[in-house]
C-alpha positions as CSV (number, residue, x, y, z in Angstrom):
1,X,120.2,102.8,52.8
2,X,119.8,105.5,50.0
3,X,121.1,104.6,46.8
4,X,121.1,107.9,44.5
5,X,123.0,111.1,43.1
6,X,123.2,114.0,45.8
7,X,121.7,116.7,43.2
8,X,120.0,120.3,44.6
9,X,118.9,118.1,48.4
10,X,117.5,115.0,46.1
11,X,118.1,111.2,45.8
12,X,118.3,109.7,42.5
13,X,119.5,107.3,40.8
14,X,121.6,108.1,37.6
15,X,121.7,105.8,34.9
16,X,123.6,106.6,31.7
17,X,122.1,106.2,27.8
18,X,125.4,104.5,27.0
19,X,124.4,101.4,29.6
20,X,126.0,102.3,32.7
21,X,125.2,104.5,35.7
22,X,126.3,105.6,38.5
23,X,125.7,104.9,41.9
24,X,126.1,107.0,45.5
25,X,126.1,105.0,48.7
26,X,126.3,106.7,52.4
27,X,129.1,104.5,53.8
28,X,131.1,105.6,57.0
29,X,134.6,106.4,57.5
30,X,136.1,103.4,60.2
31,X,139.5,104.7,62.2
32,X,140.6,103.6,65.3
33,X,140.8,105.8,68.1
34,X,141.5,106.7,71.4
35,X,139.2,106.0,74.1
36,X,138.4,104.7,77.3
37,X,137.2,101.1,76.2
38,X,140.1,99.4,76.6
39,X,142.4,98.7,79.4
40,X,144.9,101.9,79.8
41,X,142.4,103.7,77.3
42,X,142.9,101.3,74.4
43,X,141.5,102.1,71.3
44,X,138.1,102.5,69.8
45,X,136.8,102.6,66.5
46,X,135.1,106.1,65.1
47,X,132.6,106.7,62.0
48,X,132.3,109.3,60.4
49,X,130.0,109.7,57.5
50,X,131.5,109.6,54.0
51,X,130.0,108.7,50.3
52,X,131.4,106.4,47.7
53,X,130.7,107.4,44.3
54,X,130.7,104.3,42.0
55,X,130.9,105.4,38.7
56,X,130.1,103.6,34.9
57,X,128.6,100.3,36.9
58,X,127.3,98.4,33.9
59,X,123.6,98.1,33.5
60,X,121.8,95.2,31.8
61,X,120.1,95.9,28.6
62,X,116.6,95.2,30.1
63,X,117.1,98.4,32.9
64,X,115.3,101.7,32.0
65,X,117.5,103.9,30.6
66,X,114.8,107.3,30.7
67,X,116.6,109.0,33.6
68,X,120.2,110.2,32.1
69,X,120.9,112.3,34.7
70,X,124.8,112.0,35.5
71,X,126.4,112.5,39.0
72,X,126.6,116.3,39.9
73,X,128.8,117.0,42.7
74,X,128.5,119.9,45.2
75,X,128.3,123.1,43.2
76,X,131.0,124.6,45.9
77,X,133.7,121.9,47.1
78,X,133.9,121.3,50.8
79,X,137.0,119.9,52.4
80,X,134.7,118.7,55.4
81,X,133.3,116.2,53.1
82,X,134.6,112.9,52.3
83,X,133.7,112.1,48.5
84,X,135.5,108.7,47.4
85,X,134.9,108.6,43.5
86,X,135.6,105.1,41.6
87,X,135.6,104.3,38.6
88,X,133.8,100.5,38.4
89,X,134.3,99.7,34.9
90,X,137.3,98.2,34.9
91,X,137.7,95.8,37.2
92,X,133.7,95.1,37.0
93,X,132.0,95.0,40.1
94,X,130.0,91.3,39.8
95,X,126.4,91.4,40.5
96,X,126.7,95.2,41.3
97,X,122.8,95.4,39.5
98,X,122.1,94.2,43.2
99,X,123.2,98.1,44.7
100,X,121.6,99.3,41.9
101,X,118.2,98.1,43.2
102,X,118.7,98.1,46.8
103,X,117.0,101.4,47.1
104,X,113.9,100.0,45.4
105,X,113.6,96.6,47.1
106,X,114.4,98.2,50.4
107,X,117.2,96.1,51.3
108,X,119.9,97.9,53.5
109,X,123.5,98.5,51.6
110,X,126.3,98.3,54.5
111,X,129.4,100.7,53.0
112,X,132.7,101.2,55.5
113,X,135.7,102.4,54.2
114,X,139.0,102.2,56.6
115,X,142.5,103.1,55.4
116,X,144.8,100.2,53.9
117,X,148.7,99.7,54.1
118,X,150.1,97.7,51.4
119,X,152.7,95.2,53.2
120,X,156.2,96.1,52.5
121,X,155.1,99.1,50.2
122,X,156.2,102.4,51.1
123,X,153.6,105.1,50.1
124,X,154.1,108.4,48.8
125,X,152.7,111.9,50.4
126,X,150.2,111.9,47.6
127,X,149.2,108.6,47.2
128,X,146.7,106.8,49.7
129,X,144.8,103.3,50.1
130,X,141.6,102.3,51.4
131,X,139.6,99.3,51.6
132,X,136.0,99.2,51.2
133,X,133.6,96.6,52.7
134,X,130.1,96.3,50.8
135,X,127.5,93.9,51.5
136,X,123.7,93.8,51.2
137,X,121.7,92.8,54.0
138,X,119.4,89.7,53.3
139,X,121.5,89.4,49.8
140,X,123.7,86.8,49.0
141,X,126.0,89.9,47.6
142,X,129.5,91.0,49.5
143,X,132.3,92.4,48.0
144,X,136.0,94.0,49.5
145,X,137.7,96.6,47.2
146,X,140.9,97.9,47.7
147,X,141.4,102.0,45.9
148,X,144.3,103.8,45.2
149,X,143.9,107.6,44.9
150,X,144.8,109.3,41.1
151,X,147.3,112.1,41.5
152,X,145.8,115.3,41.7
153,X,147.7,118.7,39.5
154,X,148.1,121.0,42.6
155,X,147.8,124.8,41.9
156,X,146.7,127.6,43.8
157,X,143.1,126.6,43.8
158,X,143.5,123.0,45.0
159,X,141.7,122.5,47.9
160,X,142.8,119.6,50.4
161,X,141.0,117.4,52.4
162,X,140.4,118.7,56.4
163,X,140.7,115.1,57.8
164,X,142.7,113.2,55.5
165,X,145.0,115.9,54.2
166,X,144.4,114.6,50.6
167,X,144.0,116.8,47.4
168,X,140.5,117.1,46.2
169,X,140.2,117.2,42.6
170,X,138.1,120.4,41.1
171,X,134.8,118.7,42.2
172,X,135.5,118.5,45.7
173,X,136.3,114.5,45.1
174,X,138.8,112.1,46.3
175,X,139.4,110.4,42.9
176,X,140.4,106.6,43.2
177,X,140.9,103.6,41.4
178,X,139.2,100.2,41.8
179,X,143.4,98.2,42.2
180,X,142.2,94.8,43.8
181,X,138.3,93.1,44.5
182,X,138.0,89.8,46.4
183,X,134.1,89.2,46.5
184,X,131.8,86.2,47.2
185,X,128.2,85.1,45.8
186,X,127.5,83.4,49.4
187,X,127.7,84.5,52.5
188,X,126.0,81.9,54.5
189,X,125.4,77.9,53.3
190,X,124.1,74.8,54.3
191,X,125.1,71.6,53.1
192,X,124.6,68.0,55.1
193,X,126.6,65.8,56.9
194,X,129.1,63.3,54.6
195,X,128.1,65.6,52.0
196,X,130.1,68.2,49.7
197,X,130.2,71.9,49.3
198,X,131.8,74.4,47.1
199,X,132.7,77.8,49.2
200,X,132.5,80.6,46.7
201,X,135.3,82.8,46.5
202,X,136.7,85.4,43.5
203,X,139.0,88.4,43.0
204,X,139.7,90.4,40.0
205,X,142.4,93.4,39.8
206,X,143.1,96.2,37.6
207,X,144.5,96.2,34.2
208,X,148.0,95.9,35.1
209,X,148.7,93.7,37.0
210,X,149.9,94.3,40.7
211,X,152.0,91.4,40.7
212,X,152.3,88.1,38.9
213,X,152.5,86.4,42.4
214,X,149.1,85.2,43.7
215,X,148.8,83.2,47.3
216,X,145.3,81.7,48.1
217,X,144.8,80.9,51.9
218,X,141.5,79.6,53.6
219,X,141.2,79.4,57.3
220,X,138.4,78.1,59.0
221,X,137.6,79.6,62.2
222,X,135.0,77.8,65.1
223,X,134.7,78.8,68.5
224,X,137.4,80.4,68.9
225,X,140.1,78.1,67.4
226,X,141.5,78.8,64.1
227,X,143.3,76.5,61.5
228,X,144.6,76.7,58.4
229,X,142.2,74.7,55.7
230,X,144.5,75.2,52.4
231,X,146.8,76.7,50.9
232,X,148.2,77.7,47.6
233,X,150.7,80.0,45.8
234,X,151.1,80.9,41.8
235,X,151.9,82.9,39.0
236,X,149.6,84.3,36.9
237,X,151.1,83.7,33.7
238,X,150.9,79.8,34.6
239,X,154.9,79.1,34.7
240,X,155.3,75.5,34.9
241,X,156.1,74.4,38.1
242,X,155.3,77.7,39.8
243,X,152.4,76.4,41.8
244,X,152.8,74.9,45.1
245,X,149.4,73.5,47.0
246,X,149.0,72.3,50.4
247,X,146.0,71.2,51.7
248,X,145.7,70.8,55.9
249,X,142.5,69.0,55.6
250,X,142.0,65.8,53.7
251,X,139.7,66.5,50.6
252,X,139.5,70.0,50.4
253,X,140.6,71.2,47.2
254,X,141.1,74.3,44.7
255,X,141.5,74.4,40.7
256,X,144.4,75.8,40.0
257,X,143.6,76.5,36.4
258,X,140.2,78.5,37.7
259,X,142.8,81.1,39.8
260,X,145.1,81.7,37.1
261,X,142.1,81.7,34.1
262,X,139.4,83.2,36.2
263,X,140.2,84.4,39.1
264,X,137.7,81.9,40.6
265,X,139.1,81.1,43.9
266,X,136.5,79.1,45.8
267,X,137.3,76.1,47.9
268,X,135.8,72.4,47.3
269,X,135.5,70.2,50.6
270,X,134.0,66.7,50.3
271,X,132.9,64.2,53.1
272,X,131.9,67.2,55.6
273,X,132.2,66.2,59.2
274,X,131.1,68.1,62.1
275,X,134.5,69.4,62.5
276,X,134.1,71.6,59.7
277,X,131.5,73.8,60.3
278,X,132.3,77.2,61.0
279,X,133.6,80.8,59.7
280,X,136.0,80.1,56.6
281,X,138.3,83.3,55.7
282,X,139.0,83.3,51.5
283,X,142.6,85.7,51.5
284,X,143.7,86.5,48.3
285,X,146.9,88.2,47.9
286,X,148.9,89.6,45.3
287,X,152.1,91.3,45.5
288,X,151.3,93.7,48.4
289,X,147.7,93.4,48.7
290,X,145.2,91.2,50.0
291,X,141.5,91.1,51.0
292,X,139.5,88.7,52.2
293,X,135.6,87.5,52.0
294,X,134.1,85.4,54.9
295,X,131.8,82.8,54.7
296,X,129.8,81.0,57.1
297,X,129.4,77.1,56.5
298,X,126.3,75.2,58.8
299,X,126.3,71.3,58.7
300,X,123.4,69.9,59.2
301,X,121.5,66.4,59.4
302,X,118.1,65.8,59.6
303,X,117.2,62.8,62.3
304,X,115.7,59.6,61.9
305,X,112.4,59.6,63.8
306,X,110.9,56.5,65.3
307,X,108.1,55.0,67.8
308,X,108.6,52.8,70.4
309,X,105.7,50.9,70.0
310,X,103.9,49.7,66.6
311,X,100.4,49.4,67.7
312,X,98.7,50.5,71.2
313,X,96.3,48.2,72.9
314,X,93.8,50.2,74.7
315,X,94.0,50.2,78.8
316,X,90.7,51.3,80.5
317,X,92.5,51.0,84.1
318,X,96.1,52.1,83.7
319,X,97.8,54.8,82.1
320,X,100.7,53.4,79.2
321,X,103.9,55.3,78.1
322,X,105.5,55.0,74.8
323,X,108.4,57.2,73.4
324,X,109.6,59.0,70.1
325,X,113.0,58.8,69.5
326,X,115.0,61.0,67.2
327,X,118.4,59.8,66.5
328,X,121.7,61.5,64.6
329,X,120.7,64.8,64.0
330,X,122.8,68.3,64.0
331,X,122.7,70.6,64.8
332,X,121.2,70.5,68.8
333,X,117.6,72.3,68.0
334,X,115.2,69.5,67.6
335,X,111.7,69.7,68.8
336,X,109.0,67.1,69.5
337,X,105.6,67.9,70.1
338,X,102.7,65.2,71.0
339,X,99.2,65.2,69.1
340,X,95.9,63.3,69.2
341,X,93.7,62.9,66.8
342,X,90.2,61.2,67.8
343,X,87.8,59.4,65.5
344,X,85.2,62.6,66.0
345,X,88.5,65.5,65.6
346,X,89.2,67.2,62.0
347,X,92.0,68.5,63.5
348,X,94.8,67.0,65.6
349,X,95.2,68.5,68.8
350,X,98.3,69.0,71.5
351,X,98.2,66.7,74.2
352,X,98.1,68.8,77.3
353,X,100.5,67.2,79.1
354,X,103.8,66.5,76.7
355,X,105.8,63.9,79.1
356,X,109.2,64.4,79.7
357,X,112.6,64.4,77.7
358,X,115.8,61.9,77.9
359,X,118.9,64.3,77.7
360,X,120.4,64.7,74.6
361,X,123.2,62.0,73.7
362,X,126.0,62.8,71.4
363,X,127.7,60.6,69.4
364,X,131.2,60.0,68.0
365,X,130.3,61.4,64.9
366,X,129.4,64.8,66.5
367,X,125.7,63.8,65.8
368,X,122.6,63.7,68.9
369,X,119.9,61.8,69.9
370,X,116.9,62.4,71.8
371,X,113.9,60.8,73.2
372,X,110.7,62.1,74.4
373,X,108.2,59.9,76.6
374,X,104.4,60.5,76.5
375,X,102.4,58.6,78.9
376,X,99.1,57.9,77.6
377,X,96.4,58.2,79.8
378,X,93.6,55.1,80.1
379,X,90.9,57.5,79.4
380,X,91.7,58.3,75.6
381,X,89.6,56.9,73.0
382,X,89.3,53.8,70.8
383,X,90.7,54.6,67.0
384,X,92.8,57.7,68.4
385,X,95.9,58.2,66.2
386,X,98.8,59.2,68.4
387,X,101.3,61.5,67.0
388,X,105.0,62.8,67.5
389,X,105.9,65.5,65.4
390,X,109.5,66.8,65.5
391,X,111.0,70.0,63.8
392,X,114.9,70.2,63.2
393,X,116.7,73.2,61.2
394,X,117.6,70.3,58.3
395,X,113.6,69.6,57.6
396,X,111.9,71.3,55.1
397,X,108.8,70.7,57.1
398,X,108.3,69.0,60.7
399,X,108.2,64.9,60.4
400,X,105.5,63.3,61.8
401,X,105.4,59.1,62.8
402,X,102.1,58.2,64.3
403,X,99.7,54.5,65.6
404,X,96.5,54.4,66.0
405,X,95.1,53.0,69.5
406,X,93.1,49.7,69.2
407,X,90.5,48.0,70.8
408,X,91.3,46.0,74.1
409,X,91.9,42.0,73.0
410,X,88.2,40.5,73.9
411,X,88.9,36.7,75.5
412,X,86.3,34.3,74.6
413,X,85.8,31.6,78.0
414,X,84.4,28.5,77.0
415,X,81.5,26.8,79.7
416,X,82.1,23.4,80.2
417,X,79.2,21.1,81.2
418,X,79.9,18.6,83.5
């Protein structure tokens, strides 16, 4: 992804002496079409290249200010184009440094823009929305803004847009305001089993306000089956006795006084189960617009891993088995792996043969359990260390239980004399 000013063919990146700067991002156009996907040629979705100008993004005081170059549009406007231009000064876009330095760190900036209808809104000839999804792969950085094109002075010389039938302004631009943002400092997170999470979620809207009315709803969505998680309606200017709460799951819970002071949305669940991993939807509406941020929450649970046996008494003539067992783990992908380590080895090595597996038993917490069963063969050697090791998505590192195998018991016989 190119992060830069379009300016005589090159890319660059303008920042402003006044602590801002701007930033151009190659996003595409998303409209549904029709096609032959679907049954009865249902529709499909088309791209078409566009690029969001995000203008006055505030840059930190340590960010070099030497290249002042501001954003110079086409020297002749084309109405093939599409040219969104936003101001992002006010609302701030948080963490927007991270666009600024995509291009640099070679991370990949995703940018779609679709067209919005407000619910119940009835819009004017002039006057479009869109949204606009952003999100940086590999980032924990994913915002949803919702613009509002500025009215254009028509004369003579105004030049409209071939696809969207919009008025450009002078500089071939479709100028917009920033109206609504619902963004997110997570987009994926772990957290374990009987434990507690916080599922980050904000919005901030322009300078006036689009409504006093704010509604928070957060849906959690797991193969396939969706339910609502909680639910919660406001005002703004914090009216006693205007907000109304209702929580579908027990102890999962908001702060009221964050929405209404800070726009700080985000959802507190404690006690997770099993049940509750899964795709949670933050919506935040006001008045007639919403957007939405979506988060992914993994439980997880690292097992408790175990021998069979404590010690190993060496067998010259028969082959012994002992097993590993890992119990109440999640999620399913655990591994175990058998290594032995002989008095004359530096290094442990994998037994060539790794015995077989129990099936994997789930229990009523929504937790598994697994055993694996090595048989050890008579021929291994005094003072060998035996070891399972077992990797899970919940460890840090694999865990590894081990014995060591001893000595066969020597009987001492006593001669009588008769």
């Amino acid at each position: 992804m190119v992060i830069g000013v379009i300016l005589y063919g090159f890319l660059l990146t303008c920042v402003h002496a006044d602590g801002v700067a701007d930033i151009v991002l190659s996003c595409s156009l998303v409209e549904e079409g029709s096609g032959l996907g679907g049954v009865r040629g249902g529709a499909l979705f088309t791209r078409t290249p566009a690029t969001l100008i995000l203008q006055d993004v505030a840059v930190g005081s340590e960010e070099s200010l030497e290249t002042v170059t501001p954003f110079v549009p086409p020297s002749i406007p084309d109405p093939d184009l599409l040219l969104f231009e936003a101001k992002a000064s006010s609302p701030e876009i948080p963490s927007a440094d991270v666009l600024l330095h995509a291009d640099c760190n070679e991370q990949e900036v995703m940018c779609e823009i679709s067209h919005y209808s407000p619910r119940g809104a009835q819009e004017r000839l002039d006057q479009a929305f869109f949204m606009v999804s952003l999100s940086v792969v590999g980032v924990e950085f994913s915002t949803a803004l919702i613009l509002e094109t500025l009215p254009v002075e028509k004369d003579h010389s105004t030049i409209i847009q071939n696809k969207l039938g919009l008025p450009l302004s002078h500089l071939g631009t479709m100028q917009t305001k920033i109206i609504l943002m619902v963004f997110s400092h997570i987009k994926s997170v772990s957290a374990p089993l009987r434990g507690d999470v916080l599922l980050n979620c904000g919005f901030k809207q322009q300078e006036i306000p689009l409504s006093n009315d704010v509604a928070i709803e957060w849906r959690l969505q797991h193969r396939g089956k969706g339910n609502k998680v909680l639910e919660m309606k406001t005002k703004l200017d914090d009216t006693e006795g205007s907000t109304v709460v209702h929580s579908e799951r027990i102890g999962s819970s908001i702060n009221v006084a964050q929405v209404v002071g800070e726009g700080n949305a985000s959802l507190g669940l404690t006690n997770l189960k099993v049940q509750d991993e899964g795709v949670y939807i933050c919506t935040v509406s006001i008045g007639s617009f919403h957007a939405q941020q979506v988060i992914q929450l993994h439980i997880i649970q690292p097992p408790e891993v175990s021998l069979s046996e404590e010690k190993l008494v060496l067998n010259t003539k028969s082959a012994q088995r002992i097993s590993c067992h890992c119990r109440q783990y999640y999620p399913l992908d655990a591994e175990v792996e058998w290594f032995s380590l002989s008095p004359t080895d530096e290094e442990p090595e994998l037994f060539a043969n790794q015995g077989s597996l129990s099936s994997h038993r789930q229990h009523g917490d929504g937790t598994f359990s697994l055993s694996s069963h090595l048989t050890v063969p008579p021929t291994v050697s005094e003072g060998t260390k035996i070891i399972c090791r077992v990797s899970h998505p919940a460890l840090d590192a694999p865990l590894s239980v081990s014995l060591v195998v001893e000595g066969p018991v020597l009987v001492k016989e006593t001669l009588r004399v008769s």
